[in-house]
N, C-alpha and C positions, 0 to 999 in steps of 0.2 A: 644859809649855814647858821647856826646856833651860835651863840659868843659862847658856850663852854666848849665847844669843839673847837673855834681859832681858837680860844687862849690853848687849849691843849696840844692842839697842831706847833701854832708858833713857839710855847714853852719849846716843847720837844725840836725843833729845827733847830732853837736859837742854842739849845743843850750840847748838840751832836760836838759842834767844832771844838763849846768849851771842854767838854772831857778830852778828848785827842789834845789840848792845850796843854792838860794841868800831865794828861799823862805823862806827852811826848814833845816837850816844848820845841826843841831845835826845831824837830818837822816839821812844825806847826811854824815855827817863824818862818823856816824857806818857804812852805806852800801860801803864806798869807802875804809874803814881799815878792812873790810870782802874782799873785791874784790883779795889780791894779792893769799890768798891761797883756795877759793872759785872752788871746783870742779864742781859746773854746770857752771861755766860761764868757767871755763876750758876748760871743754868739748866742752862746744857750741863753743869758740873760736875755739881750734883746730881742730875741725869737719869743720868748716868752715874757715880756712887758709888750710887745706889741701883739702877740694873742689874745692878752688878757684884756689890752685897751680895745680891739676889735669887738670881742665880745660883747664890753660894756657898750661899744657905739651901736653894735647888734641892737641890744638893749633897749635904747632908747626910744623912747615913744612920739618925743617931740615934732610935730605936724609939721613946726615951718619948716624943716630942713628933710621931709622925710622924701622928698625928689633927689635930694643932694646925695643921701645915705649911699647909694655901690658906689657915686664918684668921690668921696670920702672914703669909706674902706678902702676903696683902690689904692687914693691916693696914701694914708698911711703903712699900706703895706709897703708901696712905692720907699716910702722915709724909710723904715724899719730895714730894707735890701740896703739902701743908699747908704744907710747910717752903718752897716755893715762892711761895706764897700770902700767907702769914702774918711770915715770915723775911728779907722783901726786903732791910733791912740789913744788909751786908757777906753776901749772901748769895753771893758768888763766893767769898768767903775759906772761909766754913762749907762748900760745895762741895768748894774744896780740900783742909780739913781730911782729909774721909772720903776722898777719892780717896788721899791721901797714905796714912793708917790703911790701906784697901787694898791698895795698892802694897808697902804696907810687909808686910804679911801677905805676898802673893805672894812679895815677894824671899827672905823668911825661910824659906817654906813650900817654895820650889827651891833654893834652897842650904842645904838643911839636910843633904844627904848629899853634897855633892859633896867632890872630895878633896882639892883646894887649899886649902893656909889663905889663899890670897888673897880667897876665897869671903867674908871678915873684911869687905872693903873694902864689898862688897855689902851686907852684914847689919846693920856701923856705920851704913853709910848709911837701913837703913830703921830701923833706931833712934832717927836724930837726926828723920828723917820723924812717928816715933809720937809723939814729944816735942812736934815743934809741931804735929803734929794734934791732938791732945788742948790745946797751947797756945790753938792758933788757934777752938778751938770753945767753949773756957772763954772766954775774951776775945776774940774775931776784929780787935778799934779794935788790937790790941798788932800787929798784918799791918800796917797800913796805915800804923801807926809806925815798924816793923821797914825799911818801903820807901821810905817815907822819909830816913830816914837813912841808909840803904845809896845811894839815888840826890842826897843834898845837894851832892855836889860831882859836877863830870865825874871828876875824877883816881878817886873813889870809886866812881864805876860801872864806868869800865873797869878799875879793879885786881881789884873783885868779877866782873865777868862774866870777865875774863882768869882768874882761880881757878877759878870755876865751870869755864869751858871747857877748863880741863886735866884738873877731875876727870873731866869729859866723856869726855876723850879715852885717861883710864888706863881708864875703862870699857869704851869701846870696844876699846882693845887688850887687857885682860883678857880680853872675850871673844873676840877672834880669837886672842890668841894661848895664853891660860892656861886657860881651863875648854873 
């Protein structure tokens, strides 16, 4: 994938919720103080960080372990059921962690030759990503506190989704107009 297609993808993802934010804050605050112990969005996450890490183990090329690779797949699908199974609390938050962790590999893994130092804006961002993946999986209750406070007032949901939704939108113009 291109880095001007992530940035443009990710602008646009990260855009979606902010506008439903700025439009319709209330909703926006119930659907986002539902999200950290929300088992379908659990599910969907973890279903999808553990396809996506499959993939990448597909991927891999490395000789010493390429006898181990189906009892590794196995085994992580194994985790990805269990963690389903077993994980149910804050199991959307532990979802997002890996999806983030993910994402954040991808951003790094495409803008690692491109020629813009804007390419920075990208790489910061999956950095602060890897930060609260690893936050959110060490402690996932620290999500649900984090959203909290972020949604306590209305003036504070729409100043945060109005910031989100510009870096949204330098996203997006990054990749139309700079990589």
């Amino acid at each position: 994938m291109k880095l001007s297609t992530l940035s443009i993808l990710i602008g646009l993802v990260i855009s979606a919720p902010q506008i439903y934010g700025l439009m319709k804050p209330a909703a926006f605050v119930a659907s986002i103080r539902k999200f950290p112990r929300s088992l379908p969005w659990g599910y969907a996450l973890v279903t999808l960080g553990t396809a996506w890490f499959l993939w990448h183990l597909k991927q891999e090329s490395i000789a010493d372990f390429a006898v181990y690779k189906p009892y590794l797949m196995a085994g992580f699908v194994a985790v990805g059921v269990a963690t389903c199974i077993f994980l149910q609390d804050f199991l959307a938050v532990r979802g997002l962690a890996i999806v983030l962790l993910l994402l954040a590999k991808q951003v790094v893994d495409t803008a690692r030759w491109a020629d813009s130092t804007w390419r920075l804006v990208l790489v910061t961002l999956a950095y602060v990503w890897v930060v609260g993946g690893i936050w959110f999986t060490i402690s996932p209750w620290r999500c649900r506190d984090l959203l909290h406070w972020f949604t306590a007032t209305e003036q504070r949901v729409k100043v945060g989704c109005a910031v989100r939704l510009t870096l949204a939108l330098l996203l997006v113009a990054l990749g139309l107009l700079v990589f």
